[in-house]
PLY file of the C-alpha trace (Angstrom):
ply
format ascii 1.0
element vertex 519
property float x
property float y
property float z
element edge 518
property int vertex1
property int vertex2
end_header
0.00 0.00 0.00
1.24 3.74 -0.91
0.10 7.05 1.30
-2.88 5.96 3.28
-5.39 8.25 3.99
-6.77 9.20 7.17
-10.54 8.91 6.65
-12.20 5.85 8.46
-10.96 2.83 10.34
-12.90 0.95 8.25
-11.62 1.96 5.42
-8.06 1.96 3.62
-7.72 4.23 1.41
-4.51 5.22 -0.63
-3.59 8.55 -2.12
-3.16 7.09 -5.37
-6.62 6.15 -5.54
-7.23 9.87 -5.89
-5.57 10.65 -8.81
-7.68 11.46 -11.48
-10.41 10.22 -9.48
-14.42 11.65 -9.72
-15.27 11.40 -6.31
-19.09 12.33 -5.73
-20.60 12.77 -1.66
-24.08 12.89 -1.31
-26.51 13.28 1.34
-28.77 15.48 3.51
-28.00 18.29 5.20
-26.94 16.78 8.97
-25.90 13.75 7.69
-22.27 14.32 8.06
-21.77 15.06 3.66
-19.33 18.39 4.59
-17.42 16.29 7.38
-16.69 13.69 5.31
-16.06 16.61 2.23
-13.67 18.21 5.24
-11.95 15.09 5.90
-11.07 13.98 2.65
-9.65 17.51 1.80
-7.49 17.58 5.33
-6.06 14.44 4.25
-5.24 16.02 0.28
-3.50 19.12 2.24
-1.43 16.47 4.77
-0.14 14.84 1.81
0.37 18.49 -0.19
-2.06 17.43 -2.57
-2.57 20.92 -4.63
-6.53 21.30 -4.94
-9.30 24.19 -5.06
-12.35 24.23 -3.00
-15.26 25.70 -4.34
-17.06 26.85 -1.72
-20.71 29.00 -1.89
-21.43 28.84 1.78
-18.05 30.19 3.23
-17.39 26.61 5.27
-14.14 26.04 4.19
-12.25 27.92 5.85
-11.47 26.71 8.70
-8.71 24.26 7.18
-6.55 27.36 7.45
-6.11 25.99 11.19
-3.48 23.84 10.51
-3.19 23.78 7.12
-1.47 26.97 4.69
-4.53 27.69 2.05
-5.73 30.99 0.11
-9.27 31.95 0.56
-10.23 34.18 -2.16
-13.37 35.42 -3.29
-16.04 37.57 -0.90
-17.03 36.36 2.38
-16.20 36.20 6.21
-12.72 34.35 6.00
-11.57 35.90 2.72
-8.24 37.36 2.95
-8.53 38.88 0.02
-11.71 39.85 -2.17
-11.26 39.20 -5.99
-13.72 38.98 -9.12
-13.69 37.16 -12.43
-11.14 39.77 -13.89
-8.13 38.02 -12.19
-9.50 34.35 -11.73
-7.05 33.13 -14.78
-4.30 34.69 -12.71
-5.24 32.87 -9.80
-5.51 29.78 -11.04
-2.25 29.79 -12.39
-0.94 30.57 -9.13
-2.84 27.93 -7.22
-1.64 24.78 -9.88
1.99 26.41 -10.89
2.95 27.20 -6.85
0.96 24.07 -5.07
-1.27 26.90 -3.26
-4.53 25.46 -2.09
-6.94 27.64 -2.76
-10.49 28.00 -1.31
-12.75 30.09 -3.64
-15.30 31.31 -1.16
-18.34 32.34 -3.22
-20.69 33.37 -0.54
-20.80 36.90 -1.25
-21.72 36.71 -5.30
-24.81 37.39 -6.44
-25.75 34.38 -9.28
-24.33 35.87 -12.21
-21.05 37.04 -10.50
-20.08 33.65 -9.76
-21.02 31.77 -12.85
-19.00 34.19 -14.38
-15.63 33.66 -11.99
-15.80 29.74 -12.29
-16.19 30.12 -16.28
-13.14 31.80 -15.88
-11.04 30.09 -13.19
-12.07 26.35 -14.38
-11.26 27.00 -17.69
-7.75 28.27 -16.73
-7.29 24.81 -14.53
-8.80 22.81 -17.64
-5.75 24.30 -19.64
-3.31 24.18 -17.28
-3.68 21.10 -16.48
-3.15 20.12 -20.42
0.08 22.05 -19.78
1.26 20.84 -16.92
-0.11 17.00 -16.37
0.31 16.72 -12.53
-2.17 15.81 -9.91
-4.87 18.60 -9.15
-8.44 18.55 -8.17
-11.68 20.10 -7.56
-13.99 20.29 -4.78
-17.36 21.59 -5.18
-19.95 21.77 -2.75
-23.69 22.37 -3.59
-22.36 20.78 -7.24
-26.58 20.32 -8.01
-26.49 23.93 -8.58
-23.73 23.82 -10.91
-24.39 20.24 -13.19
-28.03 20.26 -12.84
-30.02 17.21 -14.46
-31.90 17.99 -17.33
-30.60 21.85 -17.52
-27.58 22.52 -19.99
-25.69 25.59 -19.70
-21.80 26.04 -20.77
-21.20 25.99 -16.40
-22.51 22.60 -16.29
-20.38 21.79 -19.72
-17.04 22.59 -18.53
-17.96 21.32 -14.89
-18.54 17.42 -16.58
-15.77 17.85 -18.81
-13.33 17.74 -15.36
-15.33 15.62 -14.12
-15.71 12.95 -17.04
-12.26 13.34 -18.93
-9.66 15.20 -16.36
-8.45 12.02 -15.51
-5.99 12.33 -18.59
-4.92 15.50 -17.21
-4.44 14.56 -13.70
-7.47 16.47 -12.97
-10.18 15.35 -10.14
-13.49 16.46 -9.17
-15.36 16.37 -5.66
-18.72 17.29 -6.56
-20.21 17.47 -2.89
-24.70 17.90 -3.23
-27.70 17.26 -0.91
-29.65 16.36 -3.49
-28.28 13.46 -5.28
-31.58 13.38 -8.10
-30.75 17.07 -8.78
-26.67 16.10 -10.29
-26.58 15.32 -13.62
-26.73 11.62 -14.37
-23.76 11.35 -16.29
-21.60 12.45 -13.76
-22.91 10.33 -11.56
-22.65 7.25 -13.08
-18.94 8.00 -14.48
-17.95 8.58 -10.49
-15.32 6.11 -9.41
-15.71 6.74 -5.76
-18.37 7.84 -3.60
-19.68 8.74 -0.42
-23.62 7.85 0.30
-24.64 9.37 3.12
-28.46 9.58 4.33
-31.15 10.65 2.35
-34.49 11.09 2.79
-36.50 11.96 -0.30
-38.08 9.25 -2.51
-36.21 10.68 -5.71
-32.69 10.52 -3.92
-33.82 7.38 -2.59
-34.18 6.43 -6.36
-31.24 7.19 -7.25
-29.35 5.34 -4.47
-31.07 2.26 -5.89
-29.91 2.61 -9.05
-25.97 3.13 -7.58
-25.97 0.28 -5.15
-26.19 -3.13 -5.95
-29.03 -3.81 -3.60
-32.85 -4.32 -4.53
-34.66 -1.37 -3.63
-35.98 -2.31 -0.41
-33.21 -3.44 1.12
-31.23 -0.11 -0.30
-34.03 1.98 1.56
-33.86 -0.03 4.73
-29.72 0.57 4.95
-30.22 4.18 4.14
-32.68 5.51 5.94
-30.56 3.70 8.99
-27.84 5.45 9.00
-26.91 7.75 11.38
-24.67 11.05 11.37
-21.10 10.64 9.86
-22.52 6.97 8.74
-22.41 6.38 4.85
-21.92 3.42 2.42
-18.56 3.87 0.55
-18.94 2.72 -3.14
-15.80 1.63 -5.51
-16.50 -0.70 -7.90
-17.52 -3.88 -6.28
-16.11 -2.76 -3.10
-19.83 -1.75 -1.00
-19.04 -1.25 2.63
-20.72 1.21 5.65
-18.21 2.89 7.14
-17.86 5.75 9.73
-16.11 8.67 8.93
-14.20 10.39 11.41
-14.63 13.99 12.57
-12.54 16.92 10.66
-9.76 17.99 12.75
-9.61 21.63 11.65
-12.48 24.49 12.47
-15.78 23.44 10.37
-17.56 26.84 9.77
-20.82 25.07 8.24
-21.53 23.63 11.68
-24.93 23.46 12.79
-25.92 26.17 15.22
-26.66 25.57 19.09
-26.33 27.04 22.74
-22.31 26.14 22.79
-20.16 29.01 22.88
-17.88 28.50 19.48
-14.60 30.31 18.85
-13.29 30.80 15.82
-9.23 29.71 16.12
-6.48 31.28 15.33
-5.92 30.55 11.19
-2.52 30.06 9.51
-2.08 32.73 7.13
-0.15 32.13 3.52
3.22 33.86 2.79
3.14 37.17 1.99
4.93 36.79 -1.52
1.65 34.76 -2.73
-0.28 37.56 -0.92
1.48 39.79 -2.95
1.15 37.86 -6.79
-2.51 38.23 -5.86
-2.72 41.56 -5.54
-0.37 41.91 -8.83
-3.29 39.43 -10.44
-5.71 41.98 -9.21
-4.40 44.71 -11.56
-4.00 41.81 -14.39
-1.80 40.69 -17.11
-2.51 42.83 -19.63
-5.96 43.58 -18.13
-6.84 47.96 -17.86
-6.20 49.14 -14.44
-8.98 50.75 -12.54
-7.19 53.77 -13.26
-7.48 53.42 -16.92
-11.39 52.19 -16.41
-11.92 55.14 -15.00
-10.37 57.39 -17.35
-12.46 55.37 -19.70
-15.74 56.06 -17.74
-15.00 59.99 -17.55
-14.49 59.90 -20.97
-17.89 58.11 -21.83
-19.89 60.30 -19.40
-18.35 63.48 -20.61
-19.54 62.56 -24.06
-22.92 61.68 -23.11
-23.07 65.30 -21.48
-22.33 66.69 -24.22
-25.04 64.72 -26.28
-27.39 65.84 -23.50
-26.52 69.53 -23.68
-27.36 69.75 -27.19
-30.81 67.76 -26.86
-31.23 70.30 -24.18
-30.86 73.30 -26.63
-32.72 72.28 -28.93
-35.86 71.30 -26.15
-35.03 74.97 -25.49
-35.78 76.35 -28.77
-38.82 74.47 -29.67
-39.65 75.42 -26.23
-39.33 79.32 -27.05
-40.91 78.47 -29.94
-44.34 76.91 -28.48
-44.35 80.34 -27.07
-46.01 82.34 -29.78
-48.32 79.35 -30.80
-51.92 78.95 -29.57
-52.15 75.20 -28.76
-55.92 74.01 -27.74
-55.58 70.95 -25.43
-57.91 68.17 -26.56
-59.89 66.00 -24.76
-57.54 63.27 -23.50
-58.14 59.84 -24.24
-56.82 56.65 -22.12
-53.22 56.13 -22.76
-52.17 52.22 -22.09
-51.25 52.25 -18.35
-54.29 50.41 -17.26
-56.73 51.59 -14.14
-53.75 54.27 -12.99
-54.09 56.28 -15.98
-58.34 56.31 -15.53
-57.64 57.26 -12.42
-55.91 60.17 -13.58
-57.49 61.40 -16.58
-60.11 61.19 -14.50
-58.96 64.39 -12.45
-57.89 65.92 -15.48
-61.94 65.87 -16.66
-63.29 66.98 -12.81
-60.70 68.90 -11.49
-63.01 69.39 -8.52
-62.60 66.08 -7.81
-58.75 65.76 -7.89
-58.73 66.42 -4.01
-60.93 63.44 -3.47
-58.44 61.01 -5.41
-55.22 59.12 -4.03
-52.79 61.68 -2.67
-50.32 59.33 -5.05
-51.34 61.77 -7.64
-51.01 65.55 -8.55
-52.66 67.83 -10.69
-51.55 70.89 -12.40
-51.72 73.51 -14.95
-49.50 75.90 -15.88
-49.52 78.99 -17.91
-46.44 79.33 -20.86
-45.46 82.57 -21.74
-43.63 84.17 -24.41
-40.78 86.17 -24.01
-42.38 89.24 -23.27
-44.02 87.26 -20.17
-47.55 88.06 -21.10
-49.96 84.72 -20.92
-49.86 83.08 -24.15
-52.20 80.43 -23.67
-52.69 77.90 -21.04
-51.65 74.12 -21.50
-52.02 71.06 -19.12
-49.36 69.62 -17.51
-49.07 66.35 -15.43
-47.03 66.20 -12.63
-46.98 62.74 -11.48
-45.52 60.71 -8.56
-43.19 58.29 -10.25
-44.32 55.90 -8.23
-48.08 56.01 -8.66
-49.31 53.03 -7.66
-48.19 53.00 -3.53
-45.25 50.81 -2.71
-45.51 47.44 -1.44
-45.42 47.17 2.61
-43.36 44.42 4.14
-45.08 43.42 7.80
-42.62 42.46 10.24
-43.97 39.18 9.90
-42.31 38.98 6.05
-38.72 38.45 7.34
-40.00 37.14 11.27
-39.49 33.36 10.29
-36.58 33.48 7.52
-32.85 31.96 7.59
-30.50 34.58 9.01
-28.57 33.58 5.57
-31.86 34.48 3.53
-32.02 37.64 5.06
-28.49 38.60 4.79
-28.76 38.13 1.00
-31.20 40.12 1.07
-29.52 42.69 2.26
-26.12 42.30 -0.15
-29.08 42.80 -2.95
-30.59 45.86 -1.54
-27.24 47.50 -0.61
-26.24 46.77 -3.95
-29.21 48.60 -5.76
-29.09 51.17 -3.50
-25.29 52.59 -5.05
-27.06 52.77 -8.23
-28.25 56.28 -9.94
-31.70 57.57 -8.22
-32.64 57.62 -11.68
-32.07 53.78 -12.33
-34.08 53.35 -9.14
-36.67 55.37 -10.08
-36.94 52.68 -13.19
-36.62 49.72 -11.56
-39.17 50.80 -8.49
-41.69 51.45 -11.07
-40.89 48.13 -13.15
-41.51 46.34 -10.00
-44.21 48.39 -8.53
-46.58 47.92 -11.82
-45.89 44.19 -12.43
-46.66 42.35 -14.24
-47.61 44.91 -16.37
-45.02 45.76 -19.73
-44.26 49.50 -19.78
-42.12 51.17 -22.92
-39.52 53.31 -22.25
-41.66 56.08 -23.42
-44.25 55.10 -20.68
-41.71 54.92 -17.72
-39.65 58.49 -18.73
-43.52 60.20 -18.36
-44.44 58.40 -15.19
-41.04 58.81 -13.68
-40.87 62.42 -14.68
-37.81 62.58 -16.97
-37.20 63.68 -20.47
-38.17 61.13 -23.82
-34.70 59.40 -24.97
-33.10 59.75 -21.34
-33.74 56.02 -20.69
-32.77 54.73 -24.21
-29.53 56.94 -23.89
-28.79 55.60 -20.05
-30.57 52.02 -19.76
-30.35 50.97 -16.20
-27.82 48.27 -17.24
-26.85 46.58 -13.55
-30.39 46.01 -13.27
-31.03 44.03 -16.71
-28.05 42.32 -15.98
-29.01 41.10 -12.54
-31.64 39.46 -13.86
-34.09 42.34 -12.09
-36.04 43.18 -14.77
-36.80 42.24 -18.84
-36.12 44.38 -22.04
-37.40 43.16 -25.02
-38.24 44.63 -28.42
-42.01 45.45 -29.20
-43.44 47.43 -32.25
-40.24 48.75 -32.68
-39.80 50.36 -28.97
-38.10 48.65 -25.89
-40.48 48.05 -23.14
-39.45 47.03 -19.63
-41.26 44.38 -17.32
-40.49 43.00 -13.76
-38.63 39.24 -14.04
-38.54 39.34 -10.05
-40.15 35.83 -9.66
-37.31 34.64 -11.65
-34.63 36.03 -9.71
-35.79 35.63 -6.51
-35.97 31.54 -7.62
-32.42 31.73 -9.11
-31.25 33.37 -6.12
-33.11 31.65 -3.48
-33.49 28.72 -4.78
-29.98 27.46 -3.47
-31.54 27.67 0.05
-33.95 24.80 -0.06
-35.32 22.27 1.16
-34.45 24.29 4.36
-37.24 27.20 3.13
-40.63 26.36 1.71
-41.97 26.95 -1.30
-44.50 29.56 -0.22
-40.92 31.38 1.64
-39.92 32.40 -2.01
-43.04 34.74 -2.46
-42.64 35.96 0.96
-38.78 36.93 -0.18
-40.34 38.12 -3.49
-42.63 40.19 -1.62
-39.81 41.58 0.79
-37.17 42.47 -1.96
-40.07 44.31 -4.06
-40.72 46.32 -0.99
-37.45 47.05 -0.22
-36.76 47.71 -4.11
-39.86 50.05 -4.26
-39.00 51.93 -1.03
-35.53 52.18 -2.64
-36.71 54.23 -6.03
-38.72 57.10 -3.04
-35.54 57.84 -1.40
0 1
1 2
2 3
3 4
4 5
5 6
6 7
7 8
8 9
9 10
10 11
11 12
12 13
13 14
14 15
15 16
16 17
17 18
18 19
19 20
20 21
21 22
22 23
23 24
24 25
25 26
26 27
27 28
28 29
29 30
30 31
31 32
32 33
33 34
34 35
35 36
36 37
37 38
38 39
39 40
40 41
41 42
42 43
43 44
44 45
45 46
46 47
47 48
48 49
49 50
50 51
51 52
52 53
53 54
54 55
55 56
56 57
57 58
58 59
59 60
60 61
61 62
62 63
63 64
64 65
65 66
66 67
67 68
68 69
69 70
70 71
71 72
72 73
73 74
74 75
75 76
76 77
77 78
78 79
79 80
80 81
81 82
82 83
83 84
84 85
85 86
86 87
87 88
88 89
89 90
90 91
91 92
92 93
93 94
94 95
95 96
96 97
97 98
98 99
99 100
100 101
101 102
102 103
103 104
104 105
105 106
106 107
107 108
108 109
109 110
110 111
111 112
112 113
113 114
114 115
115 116
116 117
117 118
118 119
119 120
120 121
121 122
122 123
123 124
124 125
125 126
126 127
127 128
128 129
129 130
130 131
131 132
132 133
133 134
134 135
135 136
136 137
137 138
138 139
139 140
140 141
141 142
142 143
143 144
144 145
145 146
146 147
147 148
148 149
149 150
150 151
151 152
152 153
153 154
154 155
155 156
156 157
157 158
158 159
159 160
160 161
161 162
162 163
163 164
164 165
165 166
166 167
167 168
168 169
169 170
170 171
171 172
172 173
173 174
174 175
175 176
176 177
177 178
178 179
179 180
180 181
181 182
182 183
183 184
184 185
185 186
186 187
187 188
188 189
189 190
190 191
191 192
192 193
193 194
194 195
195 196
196 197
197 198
198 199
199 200
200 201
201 202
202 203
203 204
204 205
205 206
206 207
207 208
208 209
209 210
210 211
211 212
212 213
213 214
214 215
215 216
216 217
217 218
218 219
219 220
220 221
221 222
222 223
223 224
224 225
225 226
226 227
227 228
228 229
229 230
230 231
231 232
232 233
233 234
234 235
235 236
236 237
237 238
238 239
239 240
240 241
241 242
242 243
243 244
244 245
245 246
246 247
247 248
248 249
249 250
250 251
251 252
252 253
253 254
254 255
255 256
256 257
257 258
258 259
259 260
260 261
261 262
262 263
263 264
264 265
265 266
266 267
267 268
268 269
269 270
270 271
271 272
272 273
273 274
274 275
275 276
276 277
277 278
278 279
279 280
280 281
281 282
282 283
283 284
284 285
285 286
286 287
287 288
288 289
289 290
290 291
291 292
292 293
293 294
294 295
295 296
296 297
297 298
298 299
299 300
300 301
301 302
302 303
303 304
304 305
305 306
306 307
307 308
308 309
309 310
310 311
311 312
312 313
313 314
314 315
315 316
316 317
317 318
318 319
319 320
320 321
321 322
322 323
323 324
324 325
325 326
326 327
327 328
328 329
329 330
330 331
331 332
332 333
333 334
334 335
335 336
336 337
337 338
338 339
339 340
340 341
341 342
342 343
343 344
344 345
345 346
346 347
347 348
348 349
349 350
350 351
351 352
352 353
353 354
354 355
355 356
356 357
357 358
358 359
359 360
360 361
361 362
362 363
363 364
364 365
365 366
366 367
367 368
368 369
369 370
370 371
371 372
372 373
373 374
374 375
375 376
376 377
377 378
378 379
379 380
380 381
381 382
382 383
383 384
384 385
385 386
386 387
387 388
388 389
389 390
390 391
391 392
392 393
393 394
394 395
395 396
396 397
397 398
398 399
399 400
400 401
401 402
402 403
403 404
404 405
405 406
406 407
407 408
408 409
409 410
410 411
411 412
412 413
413 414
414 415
415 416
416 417
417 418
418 419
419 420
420 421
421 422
422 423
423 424
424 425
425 426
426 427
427 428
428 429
429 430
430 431
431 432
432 433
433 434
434 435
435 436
436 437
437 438
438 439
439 440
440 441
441 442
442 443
443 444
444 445
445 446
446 447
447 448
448 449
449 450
450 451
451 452
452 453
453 454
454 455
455 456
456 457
457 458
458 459
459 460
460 461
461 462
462 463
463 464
464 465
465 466
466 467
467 468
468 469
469 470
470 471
471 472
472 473
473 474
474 475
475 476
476 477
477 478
478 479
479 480
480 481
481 482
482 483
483 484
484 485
485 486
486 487
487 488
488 489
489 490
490 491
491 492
492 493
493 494
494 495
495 496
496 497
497 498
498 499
499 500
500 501
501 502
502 503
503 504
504 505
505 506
506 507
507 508
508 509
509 510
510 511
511 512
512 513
513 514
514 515
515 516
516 517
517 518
């Protein structure tokens, strides 16, 4: 036997096994899955086995206890906070050096980190062509990433290490609570795994098809076994075995009246320290110096543009001086009971004081140059926000995950750094769904000139996944896609919140949203 591994006494295991090896650990949450995940990667570092740890609920680390690893990425044991602009950089660091690296994705919103592990798995894919020496992959929560049924270029490259990295000296760990919601193939092609308990009748499925066992008797085992318990499949090797408990600070531990210190961490030199902040900057990447130079340079030209659209609103302006203009009768634009509700003042101004205070009336005289009353035309003067925000009870957030709620939060703070007038847009998107508004629409209800919208599209927002723009009659129009975010988002968090939890978030976030576009 070569290098044995540490992981259970009834079990020999030897480092070589590892090589190349598609390990998969499955089980409920409880059922000692991220102990045994902890375990196997304390034994990897022992033996100075270089790996990266993908990990989206900031667990990980903790192996900095006795162990010398980089945590990059945005969360509570990051030492240093990085985006997808220098993951190529520090990938090549992590497989060039032997650095272990954990990539703690807790902090990302969706987008952000499907966009950082497009980048920094693709860079180990191709290094590891380069290089050919033993690497590999943990990923926790992998159902999220290699989802049955669901193909995306993530899930692509993700089952590409998993399938083929063997040739490469490339391993996975894919590490899931939900064994029916990893793709089959990567299932089936895993030379190694981990069953811990399960409780659901389609991961109970699933089990039967893995284990040699007929169904009942696969069920019966299962559902027996207790915490750090699993079956340990290789081949026609099937035996239970207990896995012992991680030696090093496990940060995903379940919460309870014991007091629990944090210890003190090993930190990484400061030369690798320093190569990250070098990859922050980038090989041959702009600095944020030159961004911003770039920005300036954009938003002085878009002044400019505006400046002249403002002289020449000035002109026809000076020109609608000297001409009578009769104001018809107004007809109902498209906006639905909010606009009756309006024009309805506009035809009994007497009753304007009896409508919703949302709503304000008011006519103003133009004049010519020489001052004297020209004629009299009707303006509008409208709350953006016409129909009254949302209202969160207390009750909304009373019975939510701490976790839930703090993600909240990072999406709130976020849209709160962004322009009043994106806010504006995006309050009233959200405040009028599920209603599709053009752009035209929005710049009269939120009070700002035609063509400001189409020149300044509130970008962050369509990119977050937010809110929809789509093409119609040749105009863009603009509707809410909240459900879809908040289950994209969210969805990461079950089974541990209900169903009916992600319309109480949706509910929240459009409140808080709304609130947001009033400030």
């Amino acid at each position: 036997m070569g290098i044995p591994l540490s992981i259970s006494s009834d079990l020999e295991l030897d480092l070589e096994d590892i090589i190349g090896q598609c390990i998969a650990i499955l089980g409920i949450r409880g059922s000692g899955k991220s102990n045994t995940a902890g375990v196997i990667f304390e034994e990897l570092l022992r033996n100075n086995y270089p790996l990266s740890i993908i990990d989206i609920d900031g667990e990980y680390f903790g192996l900095k206890e006795k162990y010398e690893v980089l945590v990059v990425g945005r969360g509570e044991g990051v030492e240093i906070e990085v985006d997808e602009n220098c993951a190529q950089e520090i990938a090549q660091i992590s497989m060039e050096k032997n650095v272990p690296v954990v990539v703690d994705l807790s902090g990302f919103l969706s987008d952000e980190r499907t966009a950082f592990l497009q980048e920094y798995l693709t860079a180990l894919w191709n290094l590891a062509g380069k290089l050919r020496h033993p690497y590999i992959i943990g990923i926790e929560e992998a159902h999220e990433f290699i989802p049955q049924g669901v193909k995306t270029e993530l899930k692509e490259l993700i089952a590409r290490v998993a399938l083929r990295g063997r040739k490469r000296g490339l391993g996975a760990i894919v590490i899931s609570q939900r064994s029916a919601k990893v793709d089959k193939d990567v299932l089936s092609q895993a030379g190694m795994l981990f069953l811990h308990r399960v409780v659901h009748e389609v991961d109970m499925r699933v089990y039967s098809e893995l284990l040699p066992w007929r169904k009942a008797e696969t069920k019966e085992i299962v559902t027996a076994l207790s915490t750090g318990e699993c079956v340990y499949l290789n081949g026609d090797n099937v035996i239970p075995i207990y896995v012992r408990e991680r030696e090093t600070f496990h940060a995903g531990f379940t919460p309870s009246l014991e007091v629990v210190v944090t210890p003190e961490l090993k930190q990484v030199s400061q030369a690798i320290i320093e190569a990250i902040e070098h990859a922050k900057v980038g090989k041959g990447k702009k600095t944020r110096i030159d961004q911003l130079e770039e920005q300036l340079a954009h938003l002085e030209s878009e002044a400019m543009k505006k400046d002249e659209t403002i002289a020449r609103l000035e002109g026809i302006a000076r020109t609608l001086g000297y001409i009578k203009v009769e104001v018809p009768k107004p007809s109902y634009p498209d906006v639905q009971n909010i606009s009756k509700a309006i024009v309805h003042s506009v035809e009994h101004p007497g009753a304007a004081k009896n409508t919703s205070p949302s709503y304000s009336i008011r006519r103003v005289a133009r004049r010519g140059r020489d001052s004297s009353p020209s004629t009299s035309l009707g303006v509008i003067d409208i709350n953006p926000l016409a129909v009254p925000a949302p209202v969160a009870s207390a009750d909304e957030s009373a019975s939510l995950p701490d976790a839930v709620m703090r993600h909240i939060e990072r999406i709130v703070g976020r849209a709160a750094r962004k322009s009043i007038l994106h806010r504006r847009i995006l309050g009233f998107v959200l405040g009028h769904a599920p209603i599709s508004y053009s752009a035209d629409q929005i710049a009269a209800w939120t009070n700002c000139a035609r063509g400001v919208i189409d020149n300044d599209p509130p970008r962050d927002f369509l990119d977050m996944g937010l809110m929809v723009r789509e093409r119609r009659s040749g105009k863009m129009h603009y509707h809410s896609s909240l459900k879809d975010f908040v289950s994209r988002e969210f969805g990461l968090y079950q089974p541990d919140i209900a169903h009916s939890d992600l319309h109480r978030i949706m509910d929240l976030l459009r409140a808080r949203l709304v609130e947001l576009a009033q400030q």
